[in-house]
ROSE-367626 format. One line per field, with one value per residue: residue in three letters; x, y, z of N, C-alpha, C in turn; residue number from 0. Coordinates in steps of 0.001 Angstrom, whole numbers, plus 500000, padded with zeros to 6 digits. Each point is the difference from the previous one (the first is absolute). Layout:
rest c(ALA:...)
n_c1 c(X:...)
n_c2 c(Y:...)
n_c3 c(Z:...)
ca_c1 c(X:...)
ca_c2 c(Y:...)
ca_c3 c(Z:...)
c_c1 c(X:...)
c_c2 c(Y:...)
c_c3 c(Z:...)
nr c(NUM:...)
***
This chain:
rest c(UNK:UNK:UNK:UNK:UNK:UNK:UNK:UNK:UNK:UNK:UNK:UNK:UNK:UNK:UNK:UNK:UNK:UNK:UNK:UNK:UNK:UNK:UNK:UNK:UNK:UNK:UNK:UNK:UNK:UNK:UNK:UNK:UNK:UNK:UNK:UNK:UNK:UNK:UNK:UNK:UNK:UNK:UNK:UNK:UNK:UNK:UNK:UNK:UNK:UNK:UNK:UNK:UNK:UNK:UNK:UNK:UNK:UNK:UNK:UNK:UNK:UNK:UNK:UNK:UNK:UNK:UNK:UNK:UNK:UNK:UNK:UNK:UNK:UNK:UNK:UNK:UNK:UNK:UNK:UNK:UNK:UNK:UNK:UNK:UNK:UNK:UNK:UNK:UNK:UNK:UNK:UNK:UNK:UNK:UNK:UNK:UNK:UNK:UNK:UNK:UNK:UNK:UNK:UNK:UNK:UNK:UNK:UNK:UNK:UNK:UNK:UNK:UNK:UNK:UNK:UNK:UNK:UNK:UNK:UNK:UNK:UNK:UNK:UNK:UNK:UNK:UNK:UNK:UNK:UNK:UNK:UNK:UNK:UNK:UNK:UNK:UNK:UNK:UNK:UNK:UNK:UNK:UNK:UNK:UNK:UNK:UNK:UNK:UNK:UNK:UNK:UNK:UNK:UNK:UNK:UNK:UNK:UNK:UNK:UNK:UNK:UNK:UNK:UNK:UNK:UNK:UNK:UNK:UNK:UNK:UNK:UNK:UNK:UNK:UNK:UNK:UNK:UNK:UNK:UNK:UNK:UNK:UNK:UNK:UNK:UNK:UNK:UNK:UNK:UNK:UNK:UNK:UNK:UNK:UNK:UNK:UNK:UNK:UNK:UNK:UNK:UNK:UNK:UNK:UNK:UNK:UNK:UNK:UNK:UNK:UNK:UNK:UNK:UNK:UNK:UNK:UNK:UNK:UNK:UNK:UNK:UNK:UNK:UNK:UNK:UNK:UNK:UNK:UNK:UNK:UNK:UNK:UNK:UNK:UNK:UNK:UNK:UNK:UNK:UNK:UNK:UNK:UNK:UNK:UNK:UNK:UNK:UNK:UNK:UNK:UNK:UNK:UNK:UNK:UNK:UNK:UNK:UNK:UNK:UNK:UNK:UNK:UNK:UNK:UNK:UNK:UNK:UNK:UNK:UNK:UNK:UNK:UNK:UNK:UNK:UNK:UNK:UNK:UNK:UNK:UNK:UNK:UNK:UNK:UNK:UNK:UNK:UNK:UNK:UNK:UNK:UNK:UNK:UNK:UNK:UNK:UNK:UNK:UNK:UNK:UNK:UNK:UNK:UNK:UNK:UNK:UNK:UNK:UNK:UNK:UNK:UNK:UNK:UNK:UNK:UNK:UNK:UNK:UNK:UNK:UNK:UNK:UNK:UNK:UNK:UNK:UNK:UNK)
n_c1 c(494358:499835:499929:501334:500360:501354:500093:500166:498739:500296:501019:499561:500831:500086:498701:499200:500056:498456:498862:499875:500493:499048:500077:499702:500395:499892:499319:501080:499651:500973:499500:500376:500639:499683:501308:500184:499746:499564:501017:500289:499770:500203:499704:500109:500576:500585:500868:500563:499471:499654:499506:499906:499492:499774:500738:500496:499025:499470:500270:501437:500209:498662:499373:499726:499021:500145:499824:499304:500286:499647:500677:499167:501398:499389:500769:500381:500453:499277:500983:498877:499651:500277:500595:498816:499222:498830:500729:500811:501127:500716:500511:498950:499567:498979:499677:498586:500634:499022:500317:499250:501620:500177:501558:500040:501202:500649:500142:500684:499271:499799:499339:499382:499749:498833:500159:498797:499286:499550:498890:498978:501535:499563:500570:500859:499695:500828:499686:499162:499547:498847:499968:499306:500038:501124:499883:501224:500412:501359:500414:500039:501060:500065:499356:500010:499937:499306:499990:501328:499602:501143:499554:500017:500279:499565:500308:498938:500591:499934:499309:500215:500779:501356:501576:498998:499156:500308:498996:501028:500568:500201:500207:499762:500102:499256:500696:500002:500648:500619:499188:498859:500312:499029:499471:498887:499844:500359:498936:500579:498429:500535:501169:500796:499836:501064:499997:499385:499042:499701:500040:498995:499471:499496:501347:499345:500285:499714:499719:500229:499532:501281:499015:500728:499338:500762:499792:499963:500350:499506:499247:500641:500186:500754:501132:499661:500607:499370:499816:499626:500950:500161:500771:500797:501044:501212:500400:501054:499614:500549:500797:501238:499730:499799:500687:499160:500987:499746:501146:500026:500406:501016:499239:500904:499509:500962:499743:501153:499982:499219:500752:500730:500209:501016:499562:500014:499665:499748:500696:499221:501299:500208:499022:499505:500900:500828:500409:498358:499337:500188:499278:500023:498695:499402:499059:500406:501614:500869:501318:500068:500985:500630:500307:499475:500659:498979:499400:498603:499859:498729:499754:498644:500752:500358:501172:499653:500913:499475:498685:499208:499130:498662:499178:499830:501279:500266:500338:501067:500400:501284:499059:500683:498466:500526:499038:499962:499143:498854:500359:498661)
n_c2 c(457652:499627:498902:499576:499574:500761:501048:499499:500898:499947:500762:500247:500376:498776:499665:499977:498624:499854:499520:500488:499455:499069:498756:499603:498956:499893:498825:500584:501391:501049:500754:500281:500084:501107:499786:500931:500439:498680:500485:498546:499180:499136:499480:498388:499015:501248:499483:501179:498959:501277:499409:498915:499056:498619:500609:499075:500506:500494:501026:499949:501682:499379:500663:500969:500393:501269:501176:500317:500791:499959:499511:499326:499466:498887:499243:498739:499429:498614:499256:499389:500134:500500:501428:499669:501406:500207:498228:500862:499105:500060:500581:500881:500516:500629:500381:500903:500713:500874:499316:499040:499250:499105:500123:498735:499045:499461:499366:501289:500724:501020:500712:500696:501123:501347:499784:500190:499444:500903:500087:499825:500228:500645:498793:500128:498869:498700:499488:499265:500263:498553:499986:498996:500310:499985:501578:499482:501547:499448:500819:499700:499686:500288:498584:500524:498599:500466:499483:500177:500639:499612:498411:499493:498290:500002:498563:500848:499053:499412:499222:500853:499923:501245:499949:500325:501144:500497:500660:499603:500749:499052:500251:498799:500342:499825:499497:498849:499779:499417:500690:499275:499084:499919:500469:501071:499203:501100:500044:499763:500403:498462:500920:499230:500738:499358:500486:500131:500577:500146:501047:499899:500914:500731:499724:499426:500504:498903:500200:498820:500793:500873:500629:500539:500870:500107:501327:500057:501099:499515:501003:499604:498917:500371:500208:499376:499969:501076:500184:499016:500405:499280:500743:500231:501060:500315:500511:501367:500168:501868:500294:500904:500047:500913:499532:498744:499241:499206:499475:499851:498428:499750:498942:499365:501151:500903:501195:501277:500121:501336:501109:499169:501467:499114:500562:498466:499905:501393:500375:500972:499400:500865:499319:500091:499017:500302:499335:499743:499083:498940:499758:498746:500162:499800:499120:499835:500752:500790:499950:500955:501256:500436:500700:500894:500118:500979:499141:500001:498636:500021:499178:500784:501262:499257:500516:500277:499429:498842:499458:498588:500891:499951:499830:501046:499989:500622:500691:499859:500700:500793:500675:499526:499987:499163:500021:498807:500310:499414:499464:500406)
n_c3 c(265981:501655:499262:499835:499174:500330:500382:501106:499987:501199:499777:500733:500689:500524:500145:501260:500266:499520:501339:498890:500002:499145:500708:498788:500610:498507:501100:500034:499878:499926:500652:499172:501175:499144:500021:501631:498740:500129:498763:500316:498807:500936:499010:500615:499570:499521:500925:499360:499190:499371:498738:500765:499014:500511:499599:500195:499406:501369:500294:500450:499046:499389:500094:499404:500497:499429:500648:498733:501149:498710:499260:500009:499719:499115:500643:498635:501101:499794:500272:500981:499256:501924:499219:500678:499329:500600:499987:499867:499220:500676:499877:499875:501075:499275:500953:499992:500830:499468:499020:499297:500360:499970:500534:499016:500845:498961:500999:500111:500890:499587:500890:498661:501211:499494:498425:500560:498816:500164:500404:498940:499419:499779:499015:499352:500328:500076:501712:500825:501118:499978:501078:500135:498632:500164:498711:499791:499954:499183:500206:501438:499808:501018:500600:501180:499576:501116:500889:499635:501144:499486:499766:498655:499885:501313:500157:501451:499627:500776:498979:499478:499198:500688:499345:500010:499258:498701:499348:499211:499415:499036:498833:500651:501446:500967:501314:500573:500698:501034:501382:501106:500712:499453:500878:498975:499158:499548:499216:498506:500273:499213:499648:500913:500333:499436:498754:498634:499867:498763:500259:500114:499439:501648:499452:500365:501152:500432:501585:500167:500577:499671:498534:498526:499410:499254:499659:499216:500028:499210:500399:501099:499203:500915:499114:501063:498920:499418:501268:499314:499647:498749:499553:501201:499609:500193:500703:499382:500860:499685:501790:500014:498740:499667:498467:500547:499837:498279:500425:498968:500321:499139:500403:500961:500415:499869:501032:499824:501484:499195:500568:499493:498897:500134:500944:500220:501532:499640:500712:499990:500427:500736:500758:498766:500101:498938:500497:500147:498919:500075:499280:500240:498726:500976:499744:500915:499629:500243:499418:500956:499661:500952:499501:500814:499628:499493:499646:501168:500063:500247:500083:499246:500192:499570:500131:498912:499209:500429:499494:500680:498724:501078:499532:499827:499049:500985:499038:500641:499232:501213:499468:498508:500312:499538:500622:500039:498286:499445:498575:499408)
ca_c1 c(500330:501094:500981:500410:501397:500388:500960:499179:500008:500479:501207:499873:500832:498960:499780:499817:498765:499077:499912:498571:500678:499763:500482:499250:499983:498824:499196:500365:500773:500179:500502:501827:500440:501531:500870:499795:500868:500431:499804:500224:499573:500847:498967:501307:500185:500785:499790:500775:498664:498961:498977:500383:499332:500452:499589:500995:499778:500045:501087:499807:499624:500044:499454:500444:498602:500598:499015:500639:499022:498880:500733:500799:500911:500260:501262:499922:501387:500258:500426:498535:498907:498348:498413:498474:499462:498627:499825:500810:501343:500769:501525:499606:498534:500008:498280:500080:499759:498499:499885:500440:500341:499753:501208:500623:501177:500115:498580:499488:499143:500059:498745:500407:498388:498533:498570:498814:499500:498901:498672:498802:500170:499548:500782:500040:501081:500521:500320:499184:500059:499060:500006:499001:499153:500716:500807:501781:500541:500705:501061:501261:500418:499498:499426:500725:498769:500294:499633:500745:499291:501221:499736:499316:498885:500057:499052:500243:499584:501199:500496:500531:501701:499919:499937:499567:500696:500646:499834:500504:499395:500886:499784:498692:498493:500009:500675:499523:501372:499817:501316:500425:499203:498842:499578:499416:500882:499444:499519:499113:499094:500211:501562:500861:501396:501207:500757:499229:499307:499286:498226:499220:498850:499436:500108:500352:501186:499694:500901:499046:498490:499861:500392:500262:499692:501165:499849:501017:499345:500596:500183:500938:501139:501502:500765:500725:501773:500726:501308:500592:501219:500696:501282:499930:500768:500459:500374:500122:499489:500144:498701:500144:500552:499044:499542:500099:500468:500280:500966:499428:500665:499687:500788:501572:500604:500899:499731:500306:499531:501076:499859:501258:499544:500302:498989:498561:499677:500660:499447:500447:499838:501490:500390:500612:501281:499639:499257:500257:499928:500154:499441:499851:498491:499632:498754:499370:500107:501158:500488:500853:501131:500312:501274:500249:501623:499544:498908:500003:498595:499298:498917:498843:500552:501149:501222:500901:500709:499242:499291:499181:499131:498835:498639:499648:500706:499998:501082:499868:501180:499571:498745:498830:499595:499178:498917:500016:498791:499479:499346:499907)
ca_c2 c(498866:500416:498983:500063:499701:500767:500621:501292:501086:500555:498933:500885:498918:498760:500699:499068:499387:499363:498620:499157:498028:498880:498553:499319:498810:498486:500233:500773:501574:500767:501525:499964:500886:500817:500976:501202:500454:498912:500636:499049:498335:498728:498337:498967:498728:500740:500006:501053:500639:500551:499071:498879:499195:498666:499626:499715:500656:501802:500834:500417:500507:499683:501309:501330:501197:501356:501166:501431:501032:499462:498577:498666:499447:498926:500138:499030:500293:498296:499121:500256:500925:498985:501051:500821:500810:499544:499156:500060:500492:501011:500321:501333:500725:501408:500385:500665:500039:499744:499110:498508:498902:498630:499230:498555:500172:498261:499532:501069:501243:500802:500676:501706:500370:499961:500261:499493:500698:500806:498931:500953:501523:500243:500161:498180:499267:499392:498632:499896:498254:499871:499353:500319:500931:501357:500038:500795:500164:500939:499763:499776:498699:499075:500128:498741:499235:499212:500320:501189:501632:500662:499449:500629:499383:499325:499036:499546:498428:499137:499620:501299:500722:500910:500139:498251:499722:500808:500133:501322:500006:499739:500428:499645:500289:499608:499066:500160:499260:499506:500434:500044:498946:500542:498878:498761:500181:500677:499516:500984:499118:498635:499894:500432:500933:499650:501178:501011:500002:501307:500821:500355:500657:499391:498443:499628:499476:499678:499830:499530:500139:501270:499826:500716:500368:500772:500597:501340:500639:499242:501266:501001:498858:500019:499082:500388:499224:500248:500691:498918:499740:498671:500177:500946:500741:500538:502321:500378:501179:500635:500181:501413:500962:500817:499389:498814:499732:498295:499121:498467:499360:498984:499073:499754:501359:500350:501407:500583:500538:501411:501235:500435:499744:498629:499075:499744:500336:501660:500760:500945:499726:500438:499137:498831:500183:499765:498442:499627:498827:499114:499317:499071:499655:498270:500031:500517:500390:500744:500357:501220:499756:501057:500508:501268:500658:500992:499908:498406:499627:499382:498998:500137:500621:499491:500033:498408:500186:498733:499581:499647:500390:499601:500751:500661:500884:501510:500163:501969:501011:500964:500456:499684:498609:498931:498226:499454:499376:499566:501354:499225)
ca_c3 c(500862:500713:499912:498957:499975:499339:500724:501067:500058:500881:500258:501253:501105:500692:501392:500829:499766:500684:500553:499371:499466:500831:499473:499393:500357:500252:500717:501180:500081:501238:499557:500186:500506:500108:500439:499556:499280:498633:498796:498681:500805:499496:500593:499757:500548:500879:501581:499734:499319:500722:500417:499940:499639:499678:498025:499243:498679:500393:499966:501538:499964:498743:500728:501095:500407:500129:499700:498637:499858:500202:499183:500029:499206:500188:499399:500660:499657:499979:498713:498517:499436:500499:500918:499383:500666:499738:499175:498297:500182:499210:500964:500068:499815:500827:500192:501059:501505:500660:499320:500548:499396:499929:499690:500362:499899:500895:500506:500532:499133:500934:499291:500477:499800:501412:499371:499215:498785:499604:499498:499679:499799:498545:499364:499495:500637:499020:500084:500695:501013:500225:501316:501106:499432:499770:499231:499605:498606:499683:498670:500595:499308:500814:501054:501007:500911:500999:501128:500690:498928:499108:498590:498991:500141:500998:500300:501062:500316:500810:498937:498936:500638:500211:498337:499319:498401:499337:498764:499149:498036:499079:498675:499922:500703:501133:500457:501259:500516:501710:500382:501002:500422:501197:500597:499002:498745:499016:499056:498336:499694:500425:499691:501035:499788:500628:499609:499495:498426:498983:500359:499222:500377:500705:501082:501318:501017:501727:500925:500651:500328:499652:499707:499397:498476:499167:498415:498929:499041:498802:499105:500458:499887:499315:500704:501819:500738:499113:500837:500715:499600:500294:499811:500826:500316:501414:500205:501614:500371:500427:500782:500872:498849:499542:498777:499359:499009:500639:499046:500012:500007:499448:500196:499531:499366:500793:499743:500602:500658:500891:499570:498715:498817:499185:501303:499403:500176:500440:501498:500418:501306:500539:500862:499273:499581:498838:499777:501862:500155:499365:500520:499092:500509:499593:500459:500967:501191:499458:500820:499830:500392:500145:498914:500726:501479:501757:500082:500266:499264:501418:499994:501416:500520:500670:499312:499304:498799:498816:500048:499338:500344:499902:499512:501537:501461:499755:499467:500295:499131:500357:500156:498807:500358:499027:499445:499401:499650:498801:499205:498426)
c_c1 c(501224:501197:500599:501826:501022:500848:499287:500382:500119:500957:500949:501132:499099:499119:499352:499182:498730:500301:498875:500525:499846:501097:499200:500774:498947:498661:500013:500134:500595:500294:501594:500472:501260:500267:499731:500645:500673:499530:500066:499391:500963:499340:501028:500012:501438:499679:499849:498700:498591:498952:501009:499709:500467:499762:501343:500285:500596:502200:500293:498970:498771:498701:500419:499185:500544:498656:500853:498938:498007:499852:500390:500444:500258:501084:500362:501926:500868:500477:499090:498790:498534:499026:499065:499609:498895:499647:500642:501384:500736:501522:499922:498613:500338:498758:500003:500008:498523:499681:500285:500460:499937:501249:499880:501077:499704:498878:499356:499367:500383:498798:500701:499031:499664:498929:499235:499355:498708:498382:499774:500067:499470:500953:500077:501133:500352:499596:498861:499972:498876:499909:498803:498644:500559:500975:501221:500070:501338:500910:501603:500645:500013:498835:500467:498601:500642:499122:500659:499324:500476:499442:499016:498084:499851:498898:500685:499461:501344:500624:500758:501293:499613:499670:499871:500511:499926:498950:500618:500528:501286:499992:498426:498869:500623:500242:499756:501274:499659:501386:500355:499302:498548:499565:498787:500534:499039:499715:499479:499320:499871:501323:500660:501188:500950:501109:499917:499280:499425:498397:498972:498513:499062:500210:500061:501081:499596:501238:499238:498078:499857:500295:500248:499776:500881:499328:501116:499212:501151:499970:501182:501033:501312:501449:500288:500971:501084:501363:501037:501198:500527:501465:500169:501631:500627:499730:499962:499168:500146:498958:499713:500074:498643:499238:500122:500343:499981:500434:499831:501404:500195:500603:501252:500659:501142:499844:500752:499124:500602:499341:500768:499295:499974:499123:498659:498707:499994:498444:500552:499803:501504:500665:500797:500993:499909:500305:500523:499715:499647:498309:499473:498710:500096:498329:499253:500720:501309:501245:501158:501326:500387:501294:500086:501241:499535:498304:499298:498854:499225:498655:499383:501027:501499:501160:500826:501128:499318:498723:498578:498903:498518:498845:499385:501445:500832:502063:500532:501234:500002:498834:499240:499398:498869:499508:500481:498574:500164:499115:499795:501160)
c_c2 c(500357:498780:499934:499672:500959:500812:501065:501218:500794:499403:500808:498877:499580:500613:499049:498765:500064:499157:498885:498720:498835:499191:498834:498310:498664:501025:501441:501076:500625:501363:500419:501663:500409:500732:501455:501051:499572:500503:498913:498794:499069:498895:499493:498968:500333:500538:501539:500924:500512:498665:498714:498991:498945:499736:499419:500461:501237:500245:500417:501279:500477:501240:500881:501084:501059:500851:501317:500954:499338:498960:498651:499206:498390:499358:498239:499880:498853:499772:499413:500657:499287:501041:499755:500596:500240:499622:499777:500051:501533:500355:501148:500461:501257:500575:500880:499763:498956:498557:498544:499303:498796:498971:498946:499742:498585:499321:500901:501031:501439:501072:501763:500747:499872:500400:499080:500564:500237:499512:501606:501206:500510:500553:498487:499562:498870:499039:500226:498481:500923:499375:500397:501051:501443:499634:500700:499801:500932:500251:499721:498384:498492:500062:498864:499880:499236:500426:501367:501388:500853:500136:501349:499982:499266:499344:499176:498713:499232:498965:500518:500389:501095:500212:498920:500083:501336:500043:501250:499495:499648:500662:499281:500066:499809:498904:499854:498965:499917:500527:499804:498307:499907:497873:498879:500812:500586:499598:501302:499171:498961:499679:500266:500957:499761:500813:501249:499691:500628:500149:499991:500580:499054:498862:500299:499612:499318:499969:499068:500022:501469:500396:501672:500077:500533:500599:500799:500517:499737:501693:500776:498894:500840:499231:500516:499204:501167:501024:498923:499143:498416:500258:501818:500040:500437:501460:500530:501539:500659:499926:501274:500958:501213:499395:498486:499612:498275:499662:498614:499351:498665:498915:499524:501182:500557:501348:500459:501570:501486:500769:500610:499327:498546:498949:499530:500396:501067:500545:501349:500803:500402:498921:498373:500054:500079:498664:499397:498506:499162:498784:498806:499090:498297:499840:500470:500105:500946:499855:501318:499658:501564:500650:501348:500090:500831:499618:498430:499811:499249:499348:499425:500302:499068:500046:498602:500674:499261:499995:499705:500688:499609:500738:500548:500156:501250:500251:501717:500178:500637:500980:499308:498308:499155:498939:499005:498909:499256:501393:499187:500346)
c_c3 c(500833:499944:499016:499956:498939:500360:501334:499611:500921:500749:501367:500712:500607:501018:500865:499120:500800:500135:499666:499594:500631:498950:500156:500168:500171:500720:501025:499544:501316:499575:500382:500733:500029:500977:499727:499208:498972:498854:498839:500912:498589:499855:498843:501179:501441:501431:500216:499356:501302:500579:499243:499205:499533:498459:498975:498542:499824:499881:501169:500280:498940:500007:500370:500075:500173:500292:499938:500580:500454:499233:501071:499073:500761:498566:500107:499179:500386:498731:498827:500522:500541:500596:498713:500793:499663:499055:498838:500645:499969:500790:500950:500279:501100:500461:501121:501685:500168:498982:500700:498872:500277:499732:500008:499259:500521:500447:501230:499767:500962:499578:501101:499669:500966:499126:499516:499102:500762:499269:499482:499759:498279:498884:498835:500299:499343:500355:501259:500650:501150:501449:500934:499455:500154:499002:500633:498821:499860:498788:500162:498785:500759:501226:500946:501065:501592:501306:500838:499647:499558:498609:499408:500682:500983:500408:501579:500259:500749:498958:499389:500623:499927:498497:498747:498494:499696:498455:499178:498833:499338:498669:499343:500340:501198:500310:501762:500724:501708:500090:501300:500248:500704:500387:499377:498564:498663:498405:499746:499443:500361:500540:501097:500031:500627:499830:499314:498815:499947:500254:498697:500060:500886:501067:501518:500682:500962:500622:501035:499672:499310:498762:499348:498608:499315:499054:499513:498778:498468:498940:500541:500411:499474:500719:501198:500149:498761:500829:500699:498733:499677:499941:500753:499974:501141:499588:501443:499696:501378:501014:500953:499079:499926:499229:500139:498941:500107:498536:499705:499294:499193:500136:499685:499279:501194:500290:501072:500481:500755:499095:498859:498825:499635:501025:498406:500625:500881:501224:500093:501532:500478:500831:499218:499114:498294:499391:501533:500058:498397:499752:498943:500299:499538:499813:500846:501239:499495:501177:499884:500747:500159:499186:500761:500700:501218:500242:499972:499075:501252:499270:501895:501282:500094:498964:498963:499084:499128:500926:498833:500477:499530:499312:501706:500830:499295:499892:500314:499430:500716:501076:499661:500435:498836:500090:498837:500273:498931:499235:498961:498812)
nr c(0:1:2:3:4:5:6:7:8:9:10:11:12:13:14:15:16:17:18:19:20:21:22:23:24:25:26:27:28:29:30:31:32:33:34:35:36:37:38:39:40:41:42:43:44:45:46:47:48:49:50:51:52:53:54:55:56:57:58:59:60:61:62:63:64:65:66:67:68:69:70:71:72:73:74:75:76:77:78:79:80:81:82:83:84:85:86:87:88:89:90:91:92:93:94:95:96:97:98:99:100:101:102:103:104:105:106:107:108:109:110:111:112:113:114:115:116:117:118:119:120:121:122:123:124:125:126:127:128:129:130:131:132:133:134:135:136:137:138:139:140:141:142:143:144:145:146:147:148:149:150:151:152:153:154:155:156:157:158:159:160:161:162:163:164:165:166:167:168:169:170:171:172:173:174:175:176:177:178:179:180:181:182:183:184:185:186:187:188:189:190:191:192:193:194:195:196:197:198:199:200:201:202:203:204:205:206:207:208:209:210:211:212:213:214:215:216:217:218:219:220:221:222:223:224:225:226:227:228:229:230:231:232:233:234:235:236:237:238:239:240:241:242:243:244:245:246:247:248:249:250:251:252:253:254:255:256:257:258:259:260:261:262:263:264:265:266:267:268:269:270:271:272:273:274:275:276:277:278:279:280:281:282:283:284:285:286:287:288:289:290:291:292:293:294:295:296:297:298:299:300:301:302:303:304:305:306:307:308:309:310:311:312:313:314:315:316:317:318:319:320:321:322:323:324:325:326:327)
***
């Protein structure tokens, strides 16, 4: 499986983003345009923030989208805890370039991706949806139903939002949730879907006049939320080094930072002082302090003595440059 929450494995300095991102609003999507060369995205209730969103819930900055190489790193870094990612909470997901996620954050969504699953390839697959007398089948953890031909599963009807709903898997089975407003209103079986409920062999989806078959194969049932974390950790990890290296952090813990034997945490790195910083972890966020006499500390390039630092921003000793993530 290319999804998963934990520590990126390629932890390469940032490199450009794609431009694959819609925003998901009620009745409405738009494909979101970056900036050329834009290496991070911001989504928050913040003027300042990449993408904007009226959410009183949200964090000025409560999102932050990184790409690792061939890693995308979604990162939720709000005072509470409002990312799901295709469909399951978590603080953290990681997936490939060519992969699709599925963000809701508040009463917003954001969708990433240009893949569709694949009909009729010969293999077993887990989960299958039936439309129009054509089988899809995949083993991907989720499927995203809508009119947009992004989706998994696309149903071109003027009724139908771009991104209408979402079926993906809890520790129980399958689960089906709305994700976008479509214009006539969706039913499992007899049942209106207003928000989500649980799948079961065969049911039906209508969308209007259109409708959808759900199967899963119940012999190749396993948990698809088991990369998905209820209690997630801070850590920094090395990002210009030969050898990756990732430190993990414990809450309300205190760690000094360098190159000198008595450094808790030790770099071997000329460029760093032997204890070049100070740093004190909270939940979900740390803050450092510089202790160096000839040497600065820079967060996402910019010079501090103090600062508060975020999940997704980048910490430089020196040469030496560190991420700060979630790690189990």
């Amino acid at each position: 499986m290319d999804t998963r929450v934990g520590v990126p494995t390629k932890t390469e300095v940032m490199t450009v983003l794609p431009s694959n991102f819609f925003l998901v609003q009620g009745k409405s999507s738009q494909e979101l345009q970056l900036n050329r060369g834009e290496k991070f995205l911001t989504v928050g209730k913040n003027l300042d923030a990449s993408i904007t969103v009226d959410d009183r819930e949200l964090s000025n900055n409560h999102l932050k989208i990184l790409k690792m190489k061939d890693e995308m790193l979604f990162l939720d870094r709000g005072k509470n805890d409002l990312c799901t990612f295709n469909g399951l909470k978590s603080r953290q997901y990681i997936c490939t370039r060519k992969s699709r996620v599925v963000v809701e954050l508040g009463k917003n969504c954001i969708v990433y991706g240009s893949r569709r699953i694949a009909a009729n390839r010969k293999k077993s697959y887990l989960q299958y949806a039936e439309y129009r007398g054509t089988i899809f089948k995949t083993n991907e953890e989720s499927i995203l139903i809508g009119a947009h031909k992004i989706c998994d599963l696309r149903i071109p009807n003027v009724n139908v939002a771009d991104f209408s709903t979402l079926i993906f898997w809890k520790e129980d089975g399958p689960w089906i949730k709305r994700i976008g407003l479509s214009k006539a209103p969706s039913y499992v079986n007899d049942k209106k879907l207003t928000t989500e409920l649980k799948l079961n062999e065969s049911d039906i989806i209508s969308f209007g006049n259109e409708q959808v078959r759900f199967y899963f194969d119940k012999a190749l049932f396993i948990n698809k939320s088991r990369g998905l974390l209820n209690e997630q950790n801070l850590a920094l990890s090395t990002l210009n080094c030969h050898t990756n290296k990732t430190y993990k952090l414990g809450a309300m813990q205190s760690y000094t930072l360098g190159r000198g034997r008595d450094a808790n945490m030790k770099f071997d790195d000329t460029s760093v002082s032997r204890i070049h910083a100070l740093v004190k972890v909270f939940e979900k966020y740390i803050n450092i302090k510089n202790v160096s006499v000839q040497n600065s500390v820079r967060v996402n390039a910019d010079e501090y003595t103090r600062k508060t630092v975020l999940p997704g921003d980048i910490i430089e000793l020196g040469d030496l440059a560190l991420l700060l993530h979630y790690c189990p």
